[in-house]
Steps between C-alpha positions, in 0.01 A plus 500: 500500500363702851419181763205555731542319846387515848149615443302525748143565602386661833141551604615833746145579671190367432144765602217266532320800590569669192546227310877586382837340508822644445751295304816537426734336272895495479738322260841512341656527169827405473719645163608282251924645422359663145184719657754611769731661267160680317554818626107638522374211467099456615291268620121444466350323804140351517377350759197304546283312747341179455245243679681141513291257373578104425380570081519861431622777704278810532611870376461670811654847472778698375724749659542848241808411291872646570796538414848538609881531437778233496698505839881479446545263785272252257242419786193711496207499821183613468180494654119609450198485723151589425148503737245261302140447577452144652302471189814484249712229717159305589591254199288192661158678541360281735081433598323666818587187679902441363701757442851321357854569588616717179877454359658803343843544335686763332663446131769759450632536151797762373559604160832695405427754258762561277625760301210576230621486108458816300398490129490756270446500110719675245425791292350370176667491153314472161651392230380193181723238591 
């Protein structure tokens, strides 16, 4: 089974006059010997951002879904970055008078897809058995 590692998060620019930040976020699969040897073999990424919080994290935002192809060295690198209003990553709305420090992580899942089955029925016979 595909291992994700070394994910990381990176706020790239943050507009306070706009009220935009970049982001970008970069992580690595690494190939287990089986999905190597799957020639074709694909790879559905999500990718999500969340608001850490000591009981239940917040749903922040999620990046469009992808996908991509198995790498024959077994180590695949990739990377996605997206401008968000302040309002998305703002997951500890604060008061007029406190405005909070807010805590925001990405959750990177892949899912190989494998080959699909194929079904088909039979012509039918009729007969009184």
């Amino acid at each position: 089974m595909a291992s994700v590692y070394d994910v990381k998060l990176v706020l790239d620019k943050h507009d306070h006059k706009k009220k935009t930040a970049k982001v970008t976020v970069t992580y690595k699969v690494r190939l287990s010997c089986v999905e190597r040897k799957m020639k074709c073999l694909r790879f559905k990424e999500t990718i999500g951002l969340w608001g850490d919080d000591p009981s239940v994290d917040d749903w922040l935002y999620n990046f469009s879904t992808r996908y991509f192809y198995t790498e024959e060295d077994g180590t695949v690198t990739r990377s996605r970055t997206a401008t968000l209003a302040d309002d998305i990553l703002d997951e500890d709305p604060g008061v007029w008078f406190i405005n909070p420090t807010d805590e925001v992580y990405a959750k990177v899942c892949v899912t190989p897809l494998l080959p699909s089955k194929s079904c088909r029925n039979s012509n039918v016979i009729k007969h009184k058995f």
